[in-house]
C-alpha positions as CSV (number, residue, x, y, z in Angstrom):
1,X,68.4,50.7,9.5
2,X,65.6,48.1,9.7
3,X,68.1,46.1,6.8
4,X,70.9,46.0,9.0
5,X,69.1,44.7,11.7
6,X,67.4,41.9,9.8
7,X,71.1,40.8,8.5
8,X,72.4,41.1,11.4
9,X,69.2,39.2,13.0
10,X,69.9,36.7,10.5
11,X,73.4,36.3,11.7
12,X,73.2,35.4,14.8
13,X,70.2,32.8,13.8
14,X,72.8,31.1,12.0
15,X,75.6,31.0,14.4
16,X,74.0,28.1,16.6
17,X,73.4,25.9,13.5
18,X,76.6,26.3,12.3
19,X,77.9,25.2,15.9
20,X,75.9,22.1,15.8
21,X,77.8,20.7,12.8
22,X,79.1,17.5,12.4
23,X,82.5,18.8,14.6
24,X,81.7,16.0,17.0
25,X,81.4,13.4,14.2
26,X,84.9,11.1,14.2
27,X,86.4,10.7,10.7
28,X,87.3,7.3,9.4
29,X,89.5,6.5,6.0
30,X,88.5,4.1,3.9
31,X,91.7,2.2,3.3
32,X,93.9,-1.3,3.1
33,X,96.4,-2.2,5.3
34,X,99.7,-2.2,3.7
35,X,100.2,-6.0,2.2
36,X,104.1,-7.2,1.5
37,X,105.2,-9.9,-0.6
38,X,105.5,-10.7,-4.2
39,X,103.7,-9.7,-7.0
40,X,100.8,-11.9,-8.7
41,X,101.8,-12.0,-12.7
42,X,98.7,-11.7,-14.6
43,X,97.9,-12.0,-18.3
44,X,98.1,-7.7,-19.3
45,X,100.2,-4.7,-19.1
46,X,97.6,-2.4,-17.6
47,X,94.5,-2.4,-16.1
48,X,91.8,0.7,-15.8
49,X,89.4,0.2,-12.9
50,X,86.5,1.5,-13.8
51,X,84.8,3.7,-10.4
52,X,82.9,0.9,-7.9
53,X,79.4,0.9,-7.5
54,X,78.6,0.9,-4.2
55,X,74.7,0.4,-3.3
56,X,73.7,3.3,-0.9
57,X,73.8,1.6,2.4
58,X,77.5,1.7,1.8
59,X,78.0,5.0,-0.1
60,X,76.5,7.8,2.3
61,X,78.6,9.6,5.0
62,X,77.7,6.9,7.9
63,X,79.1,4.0,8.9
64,X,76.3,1.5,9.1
65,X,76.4,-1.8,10.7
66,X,73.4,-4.7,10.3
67,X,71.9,-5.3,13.7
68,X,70.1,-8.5,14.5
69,X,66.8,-8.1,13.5
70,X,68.2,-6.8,9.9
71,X,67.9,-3.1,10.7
72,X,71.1,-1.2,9.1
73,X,71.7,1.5,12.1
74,X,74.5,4.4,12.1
75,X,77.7,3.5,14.6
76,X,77.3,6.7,16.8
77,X,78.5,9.6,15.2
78,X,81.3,7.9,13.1
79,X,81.0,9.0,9.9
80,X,83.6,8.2,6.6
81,X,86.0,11.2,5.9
82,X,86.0,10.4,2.0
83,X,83.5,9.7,-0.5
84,X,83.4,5.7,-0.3
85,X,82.6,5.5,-3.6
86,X,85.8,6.9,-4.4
87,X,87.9,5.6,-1.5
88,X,87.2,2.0,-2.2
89,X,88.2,2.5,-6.1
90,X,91.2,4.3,-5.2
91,X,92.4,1.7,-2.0
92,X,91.4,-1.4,-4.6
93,X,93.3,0.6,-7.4
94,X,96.6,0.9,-4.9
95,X,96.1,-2.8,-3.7
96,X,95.9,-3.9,-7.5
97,X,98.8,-1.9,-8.3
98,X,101.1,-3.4,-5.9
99,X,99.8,-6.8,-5.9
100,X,100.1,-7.8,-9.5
101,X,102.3,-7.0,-12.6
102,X,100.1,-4.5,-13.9
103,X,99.7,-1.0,-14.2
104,X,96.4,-0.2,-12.0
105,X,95.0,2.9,-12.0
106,X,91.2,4.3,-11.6
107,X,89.2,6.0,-14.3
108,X,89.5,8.2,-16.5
109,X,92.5,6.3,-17.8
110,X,95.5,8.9,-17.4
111,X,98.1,8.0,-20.1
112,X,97.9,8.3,-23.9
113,X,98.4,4.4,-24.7
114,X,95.1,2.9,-23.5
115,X,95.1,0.2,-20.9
116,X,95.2,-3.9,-21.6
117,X,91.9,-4.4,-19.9
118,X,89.1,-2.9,-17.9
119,X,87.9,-4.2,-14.8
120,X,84.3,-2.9,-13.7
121,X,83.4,-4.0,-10.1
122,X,79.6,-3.8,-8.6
123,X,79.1,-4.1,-4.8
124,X,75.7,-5.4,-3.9
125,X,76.6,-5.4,0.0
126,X,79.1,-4.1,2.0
127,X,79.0,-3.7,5.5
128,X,79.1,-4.4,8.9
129,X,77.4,-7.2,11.5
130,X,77.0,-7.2,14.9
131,X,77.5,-10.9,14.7
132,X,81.0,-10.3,14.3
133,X,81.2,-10.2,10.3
134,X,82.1,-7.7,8.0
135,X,81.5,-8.6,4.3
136,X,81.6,-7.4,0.7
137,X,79.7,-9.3,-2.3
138,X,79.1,-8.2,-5.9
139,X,80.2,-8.9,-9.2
140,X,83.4,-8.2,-11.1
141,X,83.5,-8.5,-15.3
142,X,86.5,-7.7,-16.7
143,X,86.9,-6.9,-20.6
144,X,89.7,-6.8,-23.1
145,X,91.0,-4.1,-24.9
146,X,94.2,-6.0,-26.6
147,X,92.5,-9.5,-26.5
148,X,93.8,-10.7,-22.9
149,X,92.4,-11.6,-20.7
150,X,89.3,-13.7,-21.4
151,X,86.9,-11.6,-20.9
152,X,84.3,-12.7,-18.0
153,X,82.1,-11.6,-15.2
154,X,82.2,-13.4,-11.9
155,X,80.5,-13.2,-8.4
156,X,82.3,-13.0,-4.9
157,X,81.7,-13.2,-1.5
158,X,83.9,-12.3,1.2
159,X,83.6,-12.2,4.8
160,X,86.0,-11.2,7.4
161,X,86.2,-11.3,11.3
162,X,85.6,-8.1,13.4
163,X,86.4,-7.9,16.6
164,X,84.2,-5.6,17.8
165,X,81.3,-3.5,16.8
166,X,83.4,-0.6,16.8
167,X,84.0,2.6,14.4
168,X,87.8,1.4,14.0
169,X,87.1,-2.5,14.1
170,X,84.5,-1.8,11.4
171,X,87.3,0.2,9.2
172,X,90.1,-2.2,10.0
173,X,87.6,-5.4,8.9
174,X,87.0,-3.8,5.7
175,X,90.7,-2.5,5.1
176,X,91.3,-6.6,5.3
177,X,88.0,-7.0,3.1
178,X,89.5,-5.0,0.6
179,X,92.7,-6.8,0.3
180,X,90.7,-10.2,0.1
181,X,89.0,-8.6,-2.7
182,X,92.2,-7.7,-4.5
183,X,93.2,-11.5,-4.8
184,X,89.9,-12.2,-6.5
185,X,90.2,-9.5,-8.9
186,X,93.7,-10.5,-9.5
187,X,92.3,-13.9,-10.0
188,X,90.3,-12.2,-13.0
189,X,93.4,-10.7,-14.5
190,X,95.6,-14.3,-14.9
C-alpha cells in the first residue's frame, strides 16, 4: 500500500516538470535557400564532406546572437530543431551537390567506389550580431584521393546582412551564409 502511494506520489511530482518542457520553445531549421542556375565544373567526380566542426556557441540547441559588449545571449526561446552539427553538413552537402559537377554527399561515404576527394571544413565562428551581421569563418582543407584536386587548406570569412535581430532573420542570414560558403568550397574543388 505504502509502494503504491509513493509511485503514485512520484507521479504526480513529475507531471508539472514534464509540462514545463521546451513546448513553448519555437523550432528553427537549419537550411539554404534554394539557389538556381548552372552548375560550377570542378576538377573531380565526387566529393565526401567530411561532418563540420562547429565550436559550441554554434552547436547547442540555442540560437545565440553577439550583443554589443561581446556577450553571446539566447534569442528568447528559439531554439534549432536539428543537431547543427549535422544540419549544416547536410544543407552544405545539398548546396555542393547542386552547385557543382560533383557528386556531394556527407560522411560515411555511401557507395562502394570511394570518392575523388574529401573536403573537411572547421567553423571557428558562426553566429549572429546585433549590429546587423551574421557571419561564418573557419578553415576548409581539402585532400585527394585520385590525385585531383591540389590538395590545400584555406581560410574564409563571410558576412551577411540581417535584417533584424530576429529568430527567422537570424535563420534566413545564415541560410544565405551557407550558400556563400558553398562557392568558396567550390572554389576549393576547381
Amino acid at each position: 500500500m505504502i509502494h503504491k502511494y509513493i509511485c503514485r506520489l512520484a507521479v504526480v511530482a513529475v507531471l508539472p516538470l514534464a509540462a514545463c518542457g521546451s513546448a513553448d520553445s519555437a523550432r528553427y531549421l537549419i537550411d539554404a535557400p534554394a539557389v538556381t542556375g548552372a552548375e560550377t565544373r570542378v576538377s573531380v567526380r565526387s566529393v565526401e564532406l567530411r561532418d563540420v566542426s562547429l565550436p559550441s556557441h554554434a552547436s547547442g540547441s540555442e540560437i545565440l546572437v553577439r550583443a554589443e559588449g561581446g556577450a553571446l545571449q539566447a534569442l528568447g526561446d528559439a531554439v534549432w530543431a536539428d543537431d547543427p552539427e549535422r544540419a549544416v553538413t547536410g544543407a552544405l552537402a545539398q548546396l555542393l551537390d547542386d552547385r557543382s559537377t560533383a557528386t556531394v554527399s556527407a560522411e560515411p561515404w555511401p557507395l562502394l567506389d570511394g570518392p575523388s576527394a574529401r573536403l573537411d571544413v572547421r567553423i571557428d565562428r558562426m553566429l549572429a550580431n546585433t549590429s546587423g551581421v551574421f557571419e561564418i569563418r573557419g578553415q576548409a582543407a581539402v585532400s585527394a584521393v585520385d590525385g585531383r584536386p591540389r590538395e590545400r587548406v584555406e581560410r574564409f570569412a563571410i558576412s551577411v546582412p540581417i535584417a533584424e535581430v530576429s529568430a527567422a532573420a537570424v535563420t534566413e542570414a545564415q541560410g544565405r551564409a551557407l550558400v556563400a560558403l558553398s562557392d568558396e568550397l567550390i572554389g576549393l574543388l576547381r
